[in-house]
Structures are given as C-alpha cells and as structure tokens.
C-alpha positions in Angstrom: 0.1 11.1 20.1 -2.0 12.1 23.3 1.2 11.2 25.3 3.3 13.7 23.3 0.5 16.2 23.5 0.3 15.4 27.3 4.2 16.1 27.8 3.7 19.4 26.0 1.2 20.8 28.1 3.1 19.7 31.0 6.1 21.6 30.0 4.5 24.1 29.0 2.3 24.8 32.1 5.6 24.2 33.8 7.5 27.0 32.5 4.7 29.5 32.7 4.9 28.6 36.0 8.7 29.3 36.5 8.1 32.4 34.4 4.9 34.0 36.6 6.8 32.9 39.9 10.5 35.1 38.5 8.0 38.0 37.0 6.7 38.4 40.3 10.7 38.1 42.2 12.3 39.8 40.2 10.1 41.8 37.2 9.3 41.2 33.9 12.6 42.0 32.5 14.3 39.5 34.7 11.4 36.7 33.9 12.7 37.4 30.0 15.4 34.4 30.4 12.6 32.1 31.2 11.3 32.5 27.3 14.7 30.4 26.6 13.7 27.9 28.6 10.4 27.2 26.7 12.3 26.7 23.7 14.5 24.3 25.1 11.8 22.1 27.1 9.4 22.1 24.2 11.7 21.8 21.3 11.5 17.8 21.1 8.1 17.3 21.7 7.3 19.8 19.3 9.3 17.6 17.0 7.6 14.3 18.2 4.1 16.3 17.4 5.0 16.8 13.7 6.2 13.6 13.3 3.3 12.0 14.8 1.0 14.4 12.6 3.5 13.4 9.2 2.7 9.8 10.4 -0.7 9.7 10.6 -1.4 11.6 8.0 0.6 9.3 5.5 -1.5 6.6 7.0 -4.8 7.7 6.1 -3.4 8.8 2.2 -2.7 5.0 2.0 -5.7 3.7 4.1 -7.5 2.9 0.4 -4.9 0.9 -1.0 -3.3 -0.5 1.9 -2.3 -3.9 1.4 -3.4 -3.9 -2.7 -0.4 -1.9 -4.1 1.7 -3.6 -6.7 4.5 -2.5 -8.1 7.0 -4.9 -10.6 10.0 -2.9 -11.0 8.7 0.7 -10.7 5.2 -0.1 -13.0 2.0 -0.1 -10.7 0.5 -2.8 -11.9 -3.3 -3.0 -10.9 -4.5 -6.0 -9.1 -8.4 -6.9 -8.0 -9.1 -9.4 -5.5 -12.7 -11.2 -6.0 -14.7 -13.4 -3.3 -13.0 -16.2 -3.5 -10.1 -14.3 -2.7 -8.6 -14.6 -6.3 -6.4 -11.7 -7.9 -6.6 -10.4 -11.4 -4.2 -8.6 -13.2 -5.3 -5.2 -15.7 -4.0 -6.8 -19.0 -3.1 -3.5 -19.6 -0.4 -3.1 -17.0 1.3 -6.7 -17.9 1.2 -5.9 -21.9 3.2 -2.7 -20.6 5.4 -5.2 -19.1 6.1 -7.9 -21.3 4.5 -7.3 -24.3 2.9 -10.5 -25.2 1.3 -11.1 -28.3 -1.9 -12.9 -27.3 -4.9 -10.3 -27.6 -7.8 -10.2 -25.7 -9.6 -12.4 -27.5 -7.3 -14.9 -27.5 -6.8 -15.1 -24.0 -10.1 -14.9 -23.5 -10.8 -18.2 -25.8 -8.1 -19.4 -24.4 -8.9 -19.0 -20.6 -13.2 -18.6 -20.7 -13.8 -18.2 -16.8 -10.5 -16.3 -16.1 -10.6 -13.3 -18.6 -13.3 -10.6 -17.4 -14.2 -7.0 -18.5 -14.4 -5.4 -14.4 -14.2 -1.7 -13.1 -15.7 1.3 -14.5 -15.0 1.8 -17.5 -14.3 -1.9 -17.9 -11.1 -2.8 -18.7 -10.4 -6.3 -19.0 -8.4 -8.5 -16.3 -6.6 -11.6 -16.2 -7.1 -14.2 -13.1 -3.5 -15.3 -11.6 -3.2 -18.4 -12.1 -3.9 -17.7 -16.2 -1.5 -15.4 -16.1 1.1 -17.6 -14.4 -0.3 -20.7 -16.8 0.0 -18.2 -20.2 3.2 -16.3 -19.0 4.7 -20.1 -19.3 4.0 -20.3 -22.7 6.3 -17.0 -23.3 9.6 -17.3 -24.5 10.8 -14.1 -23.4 13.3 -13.5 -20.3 10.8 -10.5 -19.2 8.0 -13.1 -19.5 10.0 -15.5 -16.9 11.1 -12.7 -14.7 7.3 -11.5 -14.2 5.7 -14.9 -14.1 7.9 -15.0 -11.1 7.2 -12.2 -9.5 3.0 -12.7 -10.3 4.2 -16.3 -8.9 5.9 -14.7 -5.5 4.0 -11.4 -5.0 0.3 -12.1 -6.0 -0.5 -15.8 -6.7 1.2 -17.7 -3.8 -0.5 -15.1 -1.0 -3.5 -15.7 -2.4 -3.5 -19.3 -2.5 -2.0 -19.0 1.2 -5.4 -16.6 2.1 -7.6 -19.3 0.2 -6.2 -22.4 1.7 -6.5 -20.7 5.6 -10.3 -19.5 4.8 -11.1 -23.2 3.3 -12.3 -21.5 0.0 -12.4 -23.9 -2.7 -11.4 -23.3 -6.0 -11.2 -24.7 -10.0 -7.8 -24.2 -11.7 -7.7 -22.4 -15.1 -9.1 -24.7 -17.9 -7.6 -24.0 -21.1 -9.7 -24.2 -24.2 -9.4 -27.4 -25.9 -7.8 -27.0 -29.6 -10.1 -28.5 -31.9 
C-alpha cells in the first residue's frame, strides 16, 4: 500500500509540475488541459488505493475469527479449540443440523469427559471425536453426510495439529451399559 501511495505522489507532484511550468508559458487558461492529465495519470492508482484500503479493511473484520469459521452447508456451526488442541462442537448448531435424538444428558452419560457447559452463558459442547463416535450410531443420511464433514473439516486437522505439536491425547470413552 505505501508503494501505491508512493506512485500517487509521484504522479501527482509530476503533473503539478507540468501544470506550473505551462501556467507560467502559456497562462492559466492554457495550463487548463493539464487538469486532464491528472485524471488520466492518477486514475489507476487511485483504483489500487481503494482496493488496497477494501482489502485491508476486510482483513481486520476477520482478524477474530480467522482460521475458526465453520460453515456445513450455509449453517455456522460454532467450534472451540481447547489446549490440547481439541475442537468442540455447540450441540446447538449440530441438532440444527441433524436432529439427533440424544439429549444432553445422554450424551453427556454417554461421553463423561467430552460433553462440557463452555462460553458465557454456557452452552454445552461436544468434543470431535464424540461427535464423530455418536454421529456413527445415527441412521440418518444427514447424520453420515456431517460425520463426514466434522471427520474432514474439524477432526482430522486437529489430529494433524496434535500429532505435529506431540500433544498426547485419550480417545472418547463411552459409558459402560450396566
């Protein structure tokens, strides 16, 4: 951006150059032409400059969530990633998906160390790999087509983060039926 704003005070120091040099030749009325020539010399970088300014500003909107955006076919599905560089899904946004049965209660008896109550207010979140391990239990053709995409798009980066930082993890344990 400092190289675009460089070329416009350039050009511009340029033509106010050529138009002191033909007001003092041949008078301000035959300088007047000049004023065309700014438009064409500066018409580009002017353009460059707004782009540059759309740019950055689009960068710093999406600064916060850089990286952490999830989206499974147009629903924004919230996703929190912990120390040990595991991600959990807002139950909320994946009952909006698929529509599982299992309350919260369940899945939290059923998975004990990967359903947790985070954020303010708390809402409660499912760790990946529970999902993926409950989501396999669903019979439903939505159910496959997200456990998929958690599989692709959430779970197997993370694994690939944990396994280059050396963090060591426990699976999911189910609760044993008794």
């Amino acid at each position: 951006m400092i190289a675009i704003i460089a070329t416009i005070v350039l050009r511009s120091a340029a033509c106010a150059l050529v138009f002191w040099w033909m007001s003092h030749k041949l008078g301000l009325a035959g300088a007047m032409p000049v004023v065309a020539l700014f438009g064409v010399v500066l018409a580009r970088p002017l353009i460059d400059l707004a782009e540059a300014i759309a740019r950055q500003m689009r960068k710093a909107h999406w600064r916060d969530v850089e990286g952490r955006h999830y989206a499974y076919r147009g629903r924004e599905v919230a996703v929190v990633e912990d120390d040990e560089r595991h991600r959990w899904l807002r139950l909320a946004d994946v009952r909006a998906i698929v529509g599982f049965t299992a309350s919260d209660g369940a899945l939290a008896v059923s998975y004990p160390e990967s359903v947790q109550r985070l954020g303010r207010p708390a809402t409660p979140y499912v760790r990946d790999d529970a999902l993926l391990s409950h989501l396999a239990k669903e019979r439903s053709q939505e159910a496959a087509r997200l456990r998929l995409w958690v599989e692709r798009e959430i779970a197997f980066p993370a694994r690939r983060e944990r396994e280059r930082l050396g963090v060591r993890s426990r699976p999911p344990e189910a609760a044993d039926p008794e």
